[in-house]
N, C-alpha and C positions, 0 to 999 in steps of 0.2 A: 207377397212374401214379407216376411218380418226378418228384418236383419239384427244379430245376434252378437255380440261380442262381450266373451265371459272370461274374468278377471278372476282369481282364486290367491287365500293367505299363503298357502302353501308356495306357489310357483308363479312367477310370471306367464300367463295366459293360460291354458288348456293341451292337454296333448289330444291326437286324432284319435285315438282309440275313447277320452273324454267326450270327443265333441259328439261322437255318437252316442255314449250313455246319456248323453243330454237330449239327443234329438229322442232319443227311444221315451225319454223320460215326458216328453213333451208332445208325444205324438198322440197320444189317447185326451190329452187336456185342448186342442189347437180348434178350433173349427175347422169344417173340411176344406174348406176356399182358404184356404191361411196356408201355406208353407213356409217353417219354421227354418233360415238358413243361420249358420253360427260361423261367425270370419276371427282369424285371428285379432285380438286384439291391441292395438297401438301402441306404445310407450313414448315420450320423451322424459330424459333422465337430465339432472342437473350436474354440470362440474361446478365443485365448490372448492374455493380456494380462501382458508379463513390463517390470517396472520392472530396468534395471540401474544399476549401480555400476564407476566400473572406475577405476583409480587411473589419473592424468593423469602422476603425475612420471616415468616409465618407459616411457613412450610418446610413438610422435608420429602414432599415428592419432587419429584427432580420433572424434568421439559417431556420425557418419554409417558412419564406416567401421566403429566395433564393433556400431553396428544392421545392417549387412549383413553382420557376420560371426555375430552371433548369429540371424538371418534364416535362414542358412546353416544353422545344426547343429538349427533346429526342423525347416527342411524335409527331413532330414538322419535326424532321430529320427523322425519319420513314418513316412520312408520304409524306415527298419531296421526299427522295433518295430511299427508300424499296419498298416495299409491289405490285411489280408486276415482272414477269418473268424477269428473267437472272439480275436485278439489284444486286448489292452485295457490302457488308458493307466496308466501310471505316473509319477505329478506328480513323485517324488524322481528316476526315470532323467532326466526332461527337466530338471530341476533343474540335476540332475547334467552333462548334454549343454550347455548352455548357459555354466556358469562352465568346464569343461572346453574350450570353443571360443576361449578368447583366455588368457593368464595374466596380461593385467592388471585382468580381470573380477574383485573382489571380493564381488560381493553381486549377488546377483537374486530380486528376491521376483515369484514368478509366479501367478497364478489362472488358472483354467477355467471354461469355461461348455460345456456339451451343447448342438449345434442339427442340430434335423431342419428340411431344407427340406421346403417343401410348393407346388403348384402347381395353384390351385385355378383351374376354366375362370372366365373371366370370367362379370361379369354372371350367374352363374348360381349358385343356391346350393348349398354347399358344405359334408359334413360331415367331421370327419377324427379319427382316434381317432390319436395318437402315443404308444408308448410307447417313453419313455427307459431305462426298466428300471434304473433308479438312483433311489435317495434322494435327492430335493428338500430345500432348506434356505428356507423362505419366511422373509419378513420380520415384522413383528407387523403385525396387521391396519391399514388405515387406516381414518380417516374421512374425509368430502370434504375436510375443513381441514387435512389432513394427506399429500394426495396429489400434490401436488407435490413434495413432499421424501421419497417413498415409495419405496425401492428394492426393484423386483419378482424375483422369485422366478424367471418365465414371463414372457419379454416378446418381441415379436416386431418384427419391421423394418417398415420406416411401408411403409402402401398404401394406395389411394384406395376411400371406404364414403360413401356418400350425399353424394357429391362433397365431400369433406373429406380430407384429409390425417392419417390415423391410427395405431394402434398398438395392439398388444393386451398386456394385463396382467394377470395376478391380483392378488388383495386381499388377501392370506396368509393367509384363509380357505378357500380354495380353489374361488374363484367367480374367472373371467375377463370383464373389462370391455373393452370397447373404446374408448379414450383420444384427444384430442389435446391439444397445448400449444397456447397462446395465440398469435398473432400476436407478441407480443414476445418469446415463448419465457420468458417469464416464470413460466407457472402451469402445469398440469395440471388437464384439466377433461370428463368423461364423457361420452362420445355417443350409448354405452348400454351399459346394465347386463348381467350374467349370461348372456354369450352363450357359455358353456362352462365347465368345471371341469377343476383340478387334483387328483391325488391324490398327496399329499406323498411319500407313504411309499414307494408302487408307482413312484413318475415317471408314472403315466398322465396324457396331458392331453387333451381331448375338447373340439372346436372344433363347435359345434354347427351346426345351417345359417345361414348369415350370404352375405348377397352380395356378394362384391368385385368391385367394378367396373374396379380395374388394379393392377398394381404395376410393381417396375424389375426387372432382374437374371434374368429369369428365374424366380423364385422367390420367397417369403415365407421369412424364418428364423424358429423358432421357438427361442428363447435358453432354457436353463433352471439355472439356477445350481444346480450338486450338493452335498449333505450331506460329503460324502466325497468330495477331490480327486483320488484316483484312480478309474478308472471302468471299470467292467465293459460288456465290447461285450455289446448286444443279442445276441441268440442270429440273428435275421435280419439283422442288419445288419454293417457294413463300420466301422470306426471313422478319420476322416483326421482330418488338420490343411491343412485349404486358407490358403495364402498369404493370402489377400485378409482372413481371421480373424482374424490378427495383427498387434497393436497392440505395438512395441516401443518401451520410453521409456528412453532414456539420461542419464546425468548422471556429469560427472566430477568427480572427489575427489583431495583428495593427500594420499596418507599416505606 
């Protein structure tokens, strides 16, 4: 067998009614000993959170217009440098792409975060091995008095767990808990312990069997903040920067 995973400009992966014109497409070309199989194809997509700067006295766009022109040259560098096999991000080119997009941009301090989504069936338990194939940078470990001001390493997007409103984290030990905040959004406080583990070093993160009962979106993200701001694609996967990831915060200055 020849395993197959097809990426296309148009849409992220293939639909199944595609993946057959492909094998139809490829069945008269294969040798007969070959079976041609076609799997969905991977993605990890980047959260990008870029603080700008841009001098006020020499302009007269205002903070909204240089966040949609800097909006602009992310989805811009995505689409030049990313979104096909083995490419992998470079925190300095987007850097670089970003104060390059306007000339009154003085300063942009940007971070990244790695997310794989995952889409675990309801109500049904659910086990998922993710590798980010990147070095993790965790935090120092917590204790319970210490977990609300605890910024995780591995954190994922709130979904619904024994009819609770939750969130998953590690402990920068490399145990994953399952968390919620208080009613006042005040605290952080455990709803159960050790339902999975991180491995710093490798990025592996192993979600053990846990039952979710719903989420939004389509999908859970799984956040993992890297050692190292630029990122090496997985060898199976696709690397984007989805829109909906990025957080742009403007502020004008006058020099």
């Amino acid at each position: 067998r020849v395993i197959l995973a097809i990426d296309t400009d148009i849409n992220q992966g293939v639909s199944e009614t595609s993946k057959e014109t492909y094998l139809d497409f490829l069945s008269d070309k294969s040798a007969i000993a070959i079976e041609p199989v076609i799997v969905d194809a991977k993605f990890m997509y980047l959260d990008i959170t870029a603080n700008i700067q841009y001098n006020k006295n020499f302009t007269g766009k205002t903070a909204p217009d240089i966040e949609q022109i800097v909006r602009n040259a992310i989805t811009q560098y995505s689409f030049n440098n990313l979104e096909e096999f083995g490419k992998n991000f470079r925190i300095s080119r987007l850097s670089r792409a970003i104060d390059d997009a306007d000339s009154n941009i003085v300063s942009n301090d940007t971070s990244v975060r790695s997310i794989i989504r995952i889409t675990p069936r309801r109500n049904v338990s659910s086990y998922f091995v993710l590798q980010f194939s990147n070095e993790l940078e965790p935090d120092v470990t917590y204790s319970d008095a210490q977990i609300s001001t605890y910024d995780p390493c591995v954190v994922s997007s709130v979904f619904t767990y024994g009819n609770q409103t939750v969130y998953i984290q590690d402990n920068g030990s490399g145990t994953l808990d399952i968390v919620r905040r208080t009613d006042d959004n005040t605290r952080v406080v455990i709803v159960e312990r050790n339902v999975g583990s991180v491995n710093y070093t490798t990025g592996d993160v192993i979600l053990r069997y846990i039952t979710i009962q719903d989420y939004d979106s389509g999908y859970i993200q799984i956040f993992a903040r890297n050692k190292n701001r630029s990122i090496t694609a997985p060898v199976d996967r696709i690397v984007s920067i989805d829109p909906g990831n990025v957080t742009i915060n403007v502020t004008g200055v006058r020099e």
